[in-house]
C-alpha positions as CSV (number, residue, x, y, z in Angstrom):
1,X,-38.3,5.7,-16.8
2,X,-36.5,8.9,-15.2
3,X,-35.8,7.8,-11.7
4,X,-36.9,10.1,-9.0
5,X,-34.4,12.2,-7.1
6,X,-33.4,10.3,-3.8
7,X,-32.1,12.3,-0.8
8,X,-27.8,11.7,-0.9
9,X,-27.5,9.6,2.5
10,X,-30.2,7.2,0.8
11,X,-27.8,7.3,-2.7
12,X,-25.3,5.7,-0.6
13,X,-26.6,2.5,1.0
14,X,-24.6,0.7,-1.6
15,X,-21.3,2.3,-1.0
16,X,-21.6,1.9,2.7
17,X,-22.3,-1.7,2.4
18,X,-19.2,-2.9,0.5
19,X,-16.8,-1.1,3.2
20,X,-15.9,-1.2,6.5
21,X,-15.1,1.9,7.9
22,X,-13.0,0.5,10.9
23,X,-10.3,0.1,8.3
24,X,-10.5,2.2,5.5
25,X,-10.0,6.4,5.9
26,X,-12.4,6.9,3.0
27,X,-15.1,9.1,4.1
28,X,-18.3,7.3,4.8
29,X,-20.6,10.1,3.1
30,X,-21.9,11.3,6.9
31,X,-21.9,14.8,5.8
32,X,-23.0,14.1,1.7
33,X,-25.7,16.5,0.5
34,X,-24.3,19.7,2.0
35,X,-24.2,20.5,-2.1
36,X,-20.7,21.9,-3.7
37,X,-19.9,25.5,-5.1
38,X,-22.3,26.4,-7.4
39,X,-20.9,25.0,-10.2
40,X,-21.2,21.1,-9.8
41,X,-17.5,19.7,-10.0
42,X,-16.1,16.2,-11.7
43,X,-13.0,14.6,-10.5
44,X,-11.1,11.6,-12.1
45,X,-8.9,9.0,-9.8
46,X,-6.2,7.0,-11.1
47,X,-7.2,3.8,-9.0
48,X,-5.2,0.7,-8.7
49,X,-6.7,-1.6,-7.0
50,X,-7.3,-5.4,-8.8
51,X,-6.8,-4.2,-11.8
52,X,-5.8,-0.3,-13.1
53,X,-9.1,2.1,-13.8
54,X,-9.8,5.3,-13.7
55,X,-13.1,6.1,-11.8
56,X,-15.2,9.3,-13.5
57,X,-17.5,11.2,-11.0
58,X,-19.7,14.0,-11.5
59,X,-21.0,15.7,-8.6
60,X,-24.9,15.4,-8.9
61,X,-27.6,15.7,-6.3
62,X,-25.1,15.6,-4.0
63,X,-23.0,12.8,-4.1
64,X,-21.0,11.8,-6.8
65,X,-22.3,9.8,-9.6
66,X,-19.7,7.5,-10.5
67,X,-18.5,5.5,-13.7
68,X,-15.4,3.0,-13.7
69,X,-13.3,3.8,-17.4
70,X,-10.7,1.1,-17.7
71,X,-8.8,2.5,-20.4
72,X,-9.1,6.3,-19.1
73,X,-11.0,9.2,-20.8
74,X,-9.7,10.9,-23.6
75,X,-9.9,14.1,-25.8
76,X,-9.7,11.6,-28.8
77,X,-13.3,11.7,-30.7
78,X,-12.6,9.0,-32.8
79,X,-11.9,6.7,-29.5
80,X,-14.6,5.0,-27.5
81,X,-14.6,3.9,-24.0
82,X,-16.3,1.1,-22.2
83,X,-16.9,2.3,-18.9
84,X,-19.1,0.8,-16.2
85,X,-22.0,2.5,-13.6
86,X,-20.8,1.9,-10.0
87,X,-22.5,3.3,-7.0
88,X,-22.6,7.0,-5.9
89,X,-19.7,7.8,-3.6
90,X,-19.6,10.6,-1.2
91,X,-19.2,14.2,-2.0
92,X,-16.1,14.0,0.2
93,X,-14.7,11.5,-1.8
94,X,-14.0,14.4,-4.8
95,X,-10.6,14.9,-3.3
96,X,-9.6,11.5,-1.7
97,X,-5.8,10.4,-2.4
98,X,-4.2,7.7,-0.3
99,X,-4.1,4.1,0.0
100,X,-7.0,1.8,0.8
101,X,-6.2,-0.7,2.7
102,X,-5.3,-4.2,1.4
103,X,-8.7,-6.6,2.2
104,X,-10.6,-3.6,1.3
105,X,-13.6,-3.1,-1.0
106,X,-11.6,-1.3,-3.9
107,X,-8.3,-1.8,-1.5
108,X,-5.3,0.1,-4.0
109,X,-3.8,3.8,-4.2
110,X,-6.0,6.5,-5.7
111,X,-4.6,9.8,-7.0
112,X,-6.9,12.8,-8.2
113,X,-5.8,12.5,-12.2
114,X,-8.3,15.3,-13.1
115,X,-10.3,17.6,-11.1
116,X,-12.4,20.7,-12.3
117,X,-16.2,22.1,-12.7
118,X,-18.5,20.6,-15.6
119,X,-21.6,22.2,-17.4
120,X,-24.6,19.5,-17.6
121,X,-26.1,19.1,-20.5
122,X,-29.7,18.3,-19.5
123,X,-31.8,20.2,-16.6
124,X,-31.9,16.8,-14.3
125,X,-28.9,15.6,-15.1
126,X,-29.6,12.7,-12.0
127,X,-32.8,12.1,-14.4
128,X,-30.4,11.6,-17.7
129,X,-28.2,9.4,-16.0
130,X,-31.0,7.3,-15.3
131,X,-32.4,7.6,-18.9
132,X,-29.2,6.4,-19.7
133,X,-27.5,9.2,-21.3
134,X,-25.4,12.3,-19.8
135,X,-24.2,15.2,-21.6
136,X,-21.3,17.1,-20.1
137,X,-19.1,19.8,-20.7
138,X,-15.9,19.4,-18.9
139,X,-13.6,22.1,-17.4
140,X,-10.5,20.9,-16.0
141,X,-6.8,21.1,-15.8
142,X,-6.9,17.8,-18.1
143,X,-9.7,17.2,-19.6
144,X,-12.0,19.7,-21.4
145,X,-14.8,20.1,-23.8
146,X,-18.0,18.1,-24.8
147,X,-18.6,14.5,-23.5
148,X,-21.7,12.2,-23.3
149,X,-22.0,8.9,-21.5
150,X,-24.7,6.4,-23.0
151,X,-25.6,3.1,-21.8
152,X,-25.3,0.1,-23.8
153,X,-26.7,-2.7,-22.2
154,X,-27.2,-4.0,-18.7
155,X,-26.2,-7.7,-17.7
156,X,-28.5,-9.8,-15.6
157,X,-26.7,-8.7,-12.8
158,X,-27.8,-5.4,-13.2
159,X,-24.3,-4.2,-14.1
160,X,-24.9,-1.5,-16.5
161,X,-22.3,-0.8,-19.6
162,X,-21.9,2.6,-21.0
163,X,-19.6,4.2,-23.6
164,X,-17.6,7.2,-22.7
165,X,-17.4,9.6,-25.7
166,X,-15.9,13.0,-26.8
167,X,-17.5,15.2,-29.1
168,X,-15.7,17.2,-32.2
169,X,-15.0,20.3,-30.7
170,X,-12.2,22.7,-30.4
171,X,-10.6,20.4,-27.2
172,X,-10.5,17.5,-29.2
173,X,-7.4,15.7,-30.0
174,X,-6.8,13.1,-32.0
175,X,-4.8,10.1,-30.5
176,X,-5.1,11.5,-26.8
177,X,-4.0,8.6,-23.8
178,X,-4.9,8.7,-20.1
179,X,-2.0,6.9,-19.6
180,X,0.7,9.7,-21.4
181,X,-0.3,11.7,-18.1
182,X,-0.2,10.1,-15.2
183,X,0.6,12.6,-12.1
184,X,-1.7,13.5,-10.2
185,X,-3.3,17.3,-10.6
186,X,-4.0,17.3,-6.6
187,X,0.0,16.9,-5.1
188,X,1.9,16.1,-8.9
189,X,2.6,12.1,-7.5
190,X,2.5,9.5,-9.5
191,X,0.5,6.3,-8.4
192,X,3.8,4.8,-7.2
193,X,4.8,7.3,-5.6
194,X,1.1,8.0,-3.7
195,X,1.4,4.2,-2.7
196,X,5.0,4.3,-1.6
197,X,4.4,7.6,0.6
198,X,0.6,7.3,1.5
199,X,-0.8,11.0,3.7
200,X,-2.4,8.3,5.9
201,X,-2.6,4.7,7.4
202,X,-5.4,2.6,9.2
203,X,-3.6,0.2,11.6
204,X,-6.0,-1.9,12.9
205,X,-3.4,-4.1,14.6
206,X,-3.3,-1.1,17.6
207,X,-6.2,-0.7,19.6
208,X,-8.9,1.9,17.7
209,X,-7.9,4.8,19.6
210,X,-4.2,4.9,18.3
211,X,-5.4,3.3,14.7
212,X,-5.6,6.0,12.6
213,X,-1.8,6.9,12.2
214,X,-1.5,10.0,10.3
215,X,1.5,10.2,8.0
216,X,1.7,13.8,6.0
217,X,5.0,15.3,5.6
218,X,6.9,15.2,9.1
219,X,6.3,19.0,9.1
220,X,2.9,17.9,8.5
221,X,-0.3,19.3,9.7
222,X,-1.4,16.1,11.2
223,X,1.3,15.0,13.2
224,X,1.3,17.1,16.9
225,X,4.6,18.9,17.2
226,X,6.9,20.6,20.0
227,X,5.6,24.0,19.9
228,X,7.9,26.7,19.9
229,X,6.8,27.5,23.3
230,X,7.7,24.0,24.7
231,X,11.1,24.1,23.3
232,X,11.8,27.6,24.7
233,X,10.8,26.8,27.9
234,X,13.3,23.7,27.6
235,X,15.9,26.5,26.7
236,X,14.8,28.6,29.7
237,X,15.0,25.8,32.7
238,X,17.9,26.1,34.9
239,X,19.9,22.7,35.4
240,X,16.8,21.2,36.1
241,X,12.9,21.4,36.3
242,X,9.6,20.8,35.0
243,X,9.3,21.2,31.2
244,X,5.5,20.5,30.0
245,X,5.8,19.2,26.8
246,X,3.3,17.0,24.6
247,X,0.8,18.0,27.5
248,X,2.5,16.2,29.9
249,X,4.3,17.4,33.0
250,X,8.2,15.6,33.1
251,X,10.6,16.4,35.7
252,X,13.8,16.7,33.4
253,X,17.6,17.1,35.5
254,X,21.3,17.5,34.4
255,X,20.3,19.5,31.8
256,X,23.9,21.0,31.2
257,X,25.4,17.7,31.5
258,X,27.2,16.4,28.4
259,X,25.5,13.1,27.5
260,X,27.8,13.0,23.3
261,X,31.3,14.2,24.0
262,X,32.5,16.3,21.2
263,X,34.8,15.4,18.3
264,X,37.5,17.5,15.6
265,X,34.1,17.6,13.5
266,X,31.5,18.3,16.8
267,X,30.8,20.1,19.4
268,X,29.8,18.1,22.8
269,X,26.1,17.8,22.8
270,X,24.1,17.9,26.2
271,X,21.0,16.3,27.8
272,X,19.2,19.2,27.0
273,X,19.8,19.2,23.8
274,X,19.4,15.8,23.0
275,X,15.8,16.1,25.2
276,X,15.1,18.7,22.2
277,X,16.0,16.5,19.1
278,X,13.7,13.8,21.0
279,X,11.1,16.2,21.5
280,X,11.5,17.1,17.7
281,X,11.7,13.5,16.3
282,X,9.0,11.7,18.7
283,X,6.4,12.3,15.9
284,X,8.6,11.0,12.6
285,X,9.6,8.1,14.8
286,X,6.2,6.9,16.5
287,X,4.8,4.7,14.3
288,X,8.0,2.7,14.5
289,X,7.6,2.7,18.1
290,X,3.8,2.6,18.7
291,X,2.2,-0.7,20.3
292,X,5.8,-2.3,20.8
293,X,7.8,-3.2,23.4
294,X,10.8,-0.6,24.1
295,X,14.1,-2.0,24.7
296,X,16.1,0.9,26.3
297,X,19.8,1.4,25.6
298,X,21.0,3.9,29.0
299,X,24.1,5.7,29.0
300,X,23.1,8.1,32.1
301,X,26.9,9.4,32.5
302,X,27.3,9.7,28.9
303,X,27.9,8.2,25.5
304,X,32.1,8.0,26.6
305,X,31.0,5.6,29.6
306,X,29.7,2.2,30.1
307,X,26.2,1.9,29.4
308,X,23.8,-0.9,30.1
309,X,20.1,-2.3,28.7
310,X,17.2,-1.5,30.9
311,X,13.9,-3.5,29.7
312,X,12.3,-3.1,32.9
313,X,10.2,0.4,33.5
314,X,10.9,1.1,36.8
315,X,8.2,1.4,39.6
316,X,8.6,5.4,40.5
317,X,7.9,5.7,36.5
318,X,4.8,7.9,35.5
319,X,1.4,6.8,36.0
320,X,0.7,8.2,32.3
321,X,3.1,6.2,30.7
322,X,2.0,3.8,28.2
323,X,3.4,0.3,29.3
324,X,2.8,-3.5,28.7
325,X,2.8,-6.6,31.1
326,X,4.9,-9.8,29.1
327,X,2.6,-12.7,29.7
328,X,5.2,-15.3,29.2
329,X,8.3,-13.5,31.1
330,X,10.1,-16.2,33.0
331,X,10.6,-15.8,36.5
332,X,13.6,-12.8,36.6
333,X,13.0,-11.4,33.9
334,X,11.8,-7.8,32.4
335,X,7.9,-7.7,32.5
336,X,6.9,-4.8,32.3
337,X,7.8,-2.9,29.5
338,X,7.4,0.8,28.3
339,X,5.6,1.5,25.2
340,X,6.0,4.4,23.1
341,X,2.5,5.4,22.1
342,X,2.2,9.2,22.4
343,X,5.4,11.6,22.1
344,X,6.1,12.2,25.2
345,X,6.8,8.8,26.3
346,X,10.3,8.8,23.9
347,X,11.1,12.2,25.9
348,X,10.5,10.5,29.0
349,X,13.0,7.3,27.9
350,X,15.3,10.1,26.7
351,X,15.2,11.9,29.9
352,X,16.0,8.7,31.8
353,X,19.2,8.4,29.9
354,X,18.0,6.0,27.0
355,X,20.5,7.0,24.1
356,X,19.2,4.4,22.5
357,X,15.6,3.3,21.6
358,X,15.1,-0.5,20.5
359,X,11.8,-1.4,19.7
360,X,10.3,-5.1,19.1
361,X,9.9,-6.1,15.8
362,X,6.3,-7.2,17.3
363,X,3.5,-6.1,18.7
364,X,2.8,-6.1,22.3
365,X,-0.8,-8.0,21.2
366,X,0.7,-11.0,19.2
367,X,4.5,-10.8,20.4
368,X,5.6,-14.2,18.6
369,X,4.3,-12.7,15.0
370,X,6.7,-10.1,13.8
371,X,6.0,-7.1,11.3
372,X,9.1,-7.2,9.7
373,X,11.7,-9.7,8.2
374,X,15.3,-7.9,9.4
375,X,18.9,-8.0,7.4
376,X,21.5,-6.6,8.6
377,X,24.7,-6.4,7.2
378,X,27.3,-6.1,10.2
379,X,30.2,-5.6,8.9
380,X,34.0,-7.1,10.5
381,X,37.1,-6.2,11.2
382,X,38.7,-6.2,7.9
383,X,35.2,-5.1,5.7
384,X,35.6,-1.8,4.0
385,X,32.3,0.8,3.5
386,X,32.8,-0.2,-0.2
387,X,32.3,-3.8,1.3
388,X,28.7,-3.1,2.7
389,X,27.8,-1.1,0.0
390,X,28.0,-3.9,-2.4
391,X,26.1,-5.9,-0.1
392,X,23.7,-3.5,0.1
393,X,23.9,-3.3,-3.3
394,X,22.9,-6.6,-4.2
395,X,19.9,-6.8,-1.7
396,X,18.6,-4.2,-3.6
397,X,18.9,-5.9,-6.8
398,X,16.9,-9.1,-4.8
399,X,14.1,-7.0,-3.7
400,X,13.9,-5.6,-7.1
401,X,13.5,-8.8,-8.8
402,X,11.2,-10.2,-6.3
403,X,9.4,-7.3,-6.1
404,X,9.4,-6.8,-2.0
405,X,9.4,-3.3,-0.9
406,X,12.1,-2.7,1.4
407,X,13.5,-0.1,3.3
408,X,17.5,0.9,4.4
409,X,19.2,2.5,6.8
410,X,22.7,3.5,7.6
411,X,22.8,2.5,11.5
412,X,24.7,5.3,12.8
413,X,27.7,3.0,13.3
414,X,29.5,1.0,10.1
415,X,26.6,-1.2,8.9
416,X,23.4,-0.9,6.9
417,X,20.5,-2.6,7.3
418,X,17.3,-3.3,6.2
419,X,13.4,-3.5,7.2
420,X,10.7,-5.4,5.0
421,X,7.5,-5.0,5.8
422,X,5.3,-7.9,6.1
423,X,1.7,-9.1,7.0
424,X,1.0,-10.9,10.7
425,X,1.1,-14.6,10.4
426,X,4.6,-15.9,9.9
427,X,6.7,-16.6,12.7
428,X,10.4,-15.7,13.5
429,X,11.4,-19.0,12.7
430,X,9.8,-18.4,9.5
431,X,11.1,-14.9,8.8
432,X,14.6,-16.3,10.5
433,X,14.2,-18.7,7.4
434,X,13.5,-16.7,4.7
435,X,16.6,-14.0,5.4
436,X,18.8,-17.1,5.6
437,X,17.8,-18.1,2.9
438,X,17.7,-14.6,1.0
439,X,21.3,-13.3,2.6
440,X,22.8,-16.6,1.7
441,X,22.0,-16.3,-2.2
442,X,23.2,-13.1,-2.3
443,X,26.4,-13.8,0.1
444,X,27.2,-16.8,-3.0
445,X,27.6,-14.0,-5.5
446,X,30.9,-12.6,-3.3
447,X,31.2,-15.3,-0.7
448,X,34.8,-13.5,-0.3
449,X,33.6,-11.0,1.8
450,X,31.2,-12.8,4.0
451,X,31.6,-15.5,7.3
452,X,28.2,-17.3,8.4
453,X,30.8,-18.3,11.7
454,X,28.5,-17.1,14.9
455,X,31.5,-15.9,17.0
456,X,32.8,-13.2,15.9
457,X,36.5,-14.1,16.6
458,X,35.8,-17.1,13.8
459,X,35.0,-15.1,11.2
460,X,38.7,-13.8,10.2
461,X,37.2,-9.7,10.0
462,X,34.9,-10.5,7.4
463,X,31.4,-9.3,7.6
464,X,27.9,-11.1,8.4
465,X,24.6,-11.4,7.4
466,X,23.0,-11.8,10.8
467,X,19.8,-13.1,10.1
468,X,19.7,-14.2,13.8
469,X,18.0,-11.1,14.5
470,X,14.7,-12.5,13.5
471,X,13.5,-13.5,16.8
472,X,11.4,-12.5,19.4
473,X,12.9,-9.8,21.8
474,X,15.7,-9.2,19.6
475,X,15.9,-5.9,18.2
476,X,17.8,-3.6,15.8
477,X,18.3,0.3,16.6
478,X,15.0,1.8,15.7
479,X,15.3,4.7,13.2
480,X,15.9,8.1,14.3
481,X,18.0,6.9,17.1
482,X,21.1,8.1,18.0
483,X,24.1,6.2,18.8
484,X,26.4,6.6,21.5
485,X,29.2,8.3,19.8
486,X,31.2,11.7,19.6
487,X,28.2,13.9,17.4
488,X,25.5,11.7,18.3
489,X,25.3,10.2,15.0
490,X,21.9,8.7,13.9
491,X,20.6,5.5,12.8
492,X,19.0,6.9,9.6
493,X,16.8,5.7,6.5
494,X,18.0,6.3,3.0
495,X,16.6,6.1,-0.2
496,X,17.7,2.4,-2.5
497,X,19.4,5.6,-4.8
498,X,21.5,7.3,-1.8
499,X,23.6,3.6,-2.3
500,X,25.4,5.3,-4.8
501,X,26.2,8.9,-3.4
502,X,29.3,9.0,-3.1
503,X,29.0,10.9,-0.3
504,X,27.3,8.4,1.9
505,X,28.4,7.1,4.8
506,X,27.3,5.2,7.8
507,X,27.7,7.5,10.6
508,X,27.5,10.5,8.4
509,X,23.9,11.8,9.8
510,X,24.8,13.6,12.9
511,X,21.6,14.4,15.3
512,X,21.9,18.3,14.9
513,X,21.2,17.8,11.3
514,X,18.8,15.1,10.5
515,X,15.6,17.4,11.6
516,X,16.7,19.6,8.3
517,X,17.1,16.4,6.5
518,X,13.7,15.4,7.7
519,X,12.1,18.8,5.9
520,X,13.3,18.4,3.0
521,X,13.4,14.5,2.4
522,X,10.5,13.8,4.5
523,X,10.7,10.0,6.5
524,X,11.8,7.7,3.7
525,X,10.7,4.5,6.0
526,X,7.3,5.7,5.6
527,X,6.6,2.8,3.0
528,X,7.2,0.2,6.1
529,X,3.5,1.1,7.5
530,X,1.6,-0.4,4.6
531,X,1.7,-4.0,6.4
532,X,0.2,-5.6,3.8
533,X,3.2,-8.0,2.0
534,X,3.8,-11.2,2.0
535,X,7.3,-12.9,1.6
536,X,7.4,-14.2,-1.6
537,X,8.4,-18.5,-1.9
538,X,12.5,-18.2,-2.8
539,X,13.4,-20.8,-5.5
């Protein structure tokens, strides 16, 4: 029997019940039945989620009546495909590609493989589907021509099994694989590379109202911005003033000052500059920063004096300011400590003469569970750049064969180091554990260059794996930071491949270039947001 036509919010009842919106930014179908151009359109998504499919939906009534296909369409008429009835999704789901979040209904990356208009073959095509048979010509940028889905047979679970077929026409092609064209028709990416540099993350480890962490291209339209307004009236203050920036009022002095003294490769570099390169970076660099405890490096005379840590925001600090009490400071020490969750709050901490920004490697609401497991390669008296590279080098090879995503970066200084992602739950005594472990199998391949000696007189020049940096309130230079050096270099991330440009080095990323790098590379520590790893058991 021809099922009657249901309004589109009712279609979805069973969509909406397998997900929790809280955590996922699929679109809940809120605004489904606002119907599409006049020709109804079909997309196909590349989903990897348990196992690879691709998911076929045609836009009908609408919402999107929706098959999973295994094995992918093809052009090949000779070839059929099983593919299985899942629930109408959303009209707004036709152009969805991200990541789902891990714990998820579905939870994987989804590219748009195919996208285009199609030509029903039957007046009420809602009314064939339900017959159990759909006619469709297809007219997209992949697939084209005739194709019918018929159902097979439906288990007592009321799963229904179709076939997936195309007809002998003039798009057919014999031997045709889904799998021979994998980029996506929506941005080109591949399904790696969607997963490895998602447009945006849910973090429901920050309160709701900072969650939703958007992470298109740093130039991106999500992500708010200096205008050019704010940064000319930076340029236009006298010594000192009140600069609104980030919609929020700061009270910025010594602006002429020289904070990096210049170099045979630099000019010197003042605080209003380097309040304009914070300004500029404050969006790449806040979700590194966001719900974490800020450890700030000051150097208020300048990088060529004696600086000192300041943990403690002080009391004539900003009302505004995002900050955090430490429950279990002991009596003495810091507890109250400034939190970097909206861009003006680095401009602030630059403005007070932090050079550099150390973040926790937890968050403010579970401080003894860290986010990431930490190497860093800190490098002695005697250990080349060739040294550290070959380090590097054979971390990378690690993470490769235990399949952990990882990220590097140079640290502005001599070293490298790197940041692995991981799910809340282990320790730092665990995490400590695991990088010991880890750094010591790879320090036996050339135990020549290494010393596990803790002072650093003992260790005859030779470099370290410090994985004593796993624990709580010890921190690494957060990315993007500068370092307190002639050029204000920057503690920047790299791609695994940049290991071998001969060209690299560790203080080679000066802060009046990285913004340009930024446009044209993007943030390459983007993969570090998708929290959702755990570290593998080391044999």
């Amino acid at each position: 029997m021809a099922r009657t036509s249901a309004p589109a919010a009712e279609k979805l009842t069973a969509y909406r019940r397998k997900r929790d919106f809280s955590r996922t930014s699929e679109p809940s179908g809120d605004a489904a039945g606002a119907a599409g151009a006049a020709a109804p359109r079909f997309v196909v998504q590349r989903h990897r989620a348990r196992r690879l499919h691709y998911d076929v939906r045609f836009e009908i009534d609408g919402v999107l009546a929706s098959w999973a296909v295994p094995k992918g369409p093809t052009l090949d008429p000779a070839a059929r495909r099983a593919a299985f009835h899942v629930e109408d999704h959303p009209i707004e789901y036709i152009d969805f590609e991200g990541v789902i979040p891990s714990g998820e209904y579905g939870g994987g990356d989804v590219i748009v493989w195919d996208a285009g208009t199609w030509e029903p073959g039957e007046a009420d095509p809602a009314a064939a589907v339900a017959a159990g048979e759909l006619h469709a010509e297809l007219h997209g940028e992949k697939l084209r021509g005739r194709f019918v889905l018929v159902r097979t047979r439906q288990d007592s679970g009321g799963k229904e099994q179709w076939l997936l077929l195309h007809k002998h026409d003039e798009f057919a092609v014999p031997g045709w694989d889904a799998e021979e064209h994998p980029r996506s028709v929506l941005s080109g990416r591949t399904n790696d590379e969607v997963l490895a540099d998602p447009d945006r993350m849910w973090r429901s480890d920050l309160p709701a109202g900072e969650a939703s962490i958007a992470l298109k291209g740093v130039t991106g339209a999500e992500v708010e911005r200096p205008s050019p307004d704010e940064l000319a009236a930076l340029d236009d203050l006298p010594a000192a003033g009140q600069w609104q920036i980030f919609g929020r009022e700061l009270r910025v002095t010594n602006l002429d000052k020289v904070l990096f003294p210049g170099s045979t490769d630099h000019e010197p570099i003042t605080k209003r500059e380097f309040l304009r390169y914070s300004a500029q970076i404050a969006p790449v660099a806040l979700p590194y920063l966001a719900g974490r405890a800020l450890n700030m490096h000051r150097f208020p005379n300048g990088a060529d004096s004696k600086g000192f840590w300041h943990k403690e925001l002080p009391a004539h600090a900003a009302g505004w300011l995002p900050r955090w009490e430490n429950p279990e400071a002991d009596q003495g020490d810091s507890r109250t400590y400034l939190v970097v969750n909206e861009p003006a709050a680095l401009v602030w901490a630059a403005n007070f003469g932090a050079l550099e920004w150390h973040a926790w490697t937890s968050l403010t609401d579970q401080p003894r569970q860290p986010t990431y497991a930490l190497i860093d390669i800190d490098p002695g008296d005697s250990t080349s750049w060739q040294d550290v590279l070959v380090l590097a080098r054979l971390h990378r090879t690690a993470f490769e064969h235990l399949r952990v995503r990882a990220c590097p970066k140079v640290t502005g200084r001599r070293g490298i180091q790197i940041w692995v992602p991981i799910s809340r739950g282990p320790r730092f005594s665990d995490t400590r554990r695991w990088v010991e472990q880890l750094s010591k199998t790879v320090g036996a391949v050339v135990p020549e260059l290494l010393s596990w000696k803790w002072e650093v007189r003992e260790r005859a020049g030779k470099a370290r794996l410090d994985y004593t940096q796993n624990a709580i309130n010890k921190t690494l230079v957060a990315p993007y930071s500068a370092r307190p050096a002639p050029g204000a270099p920057v503690s920047m991330p790299i791609s695994w491949d940049e290991l071998d440009d001969p060209d690299l080095r560790p203080d080679g990323f000066a802060m009046r270039t990285v913004p340009q790098r930024i446009a044209e590379q993007g943030d390459l520590f983007r993969p570090l947001l998708n929290a959702d790893q755990q570290l593998p058991v080391l044999g």
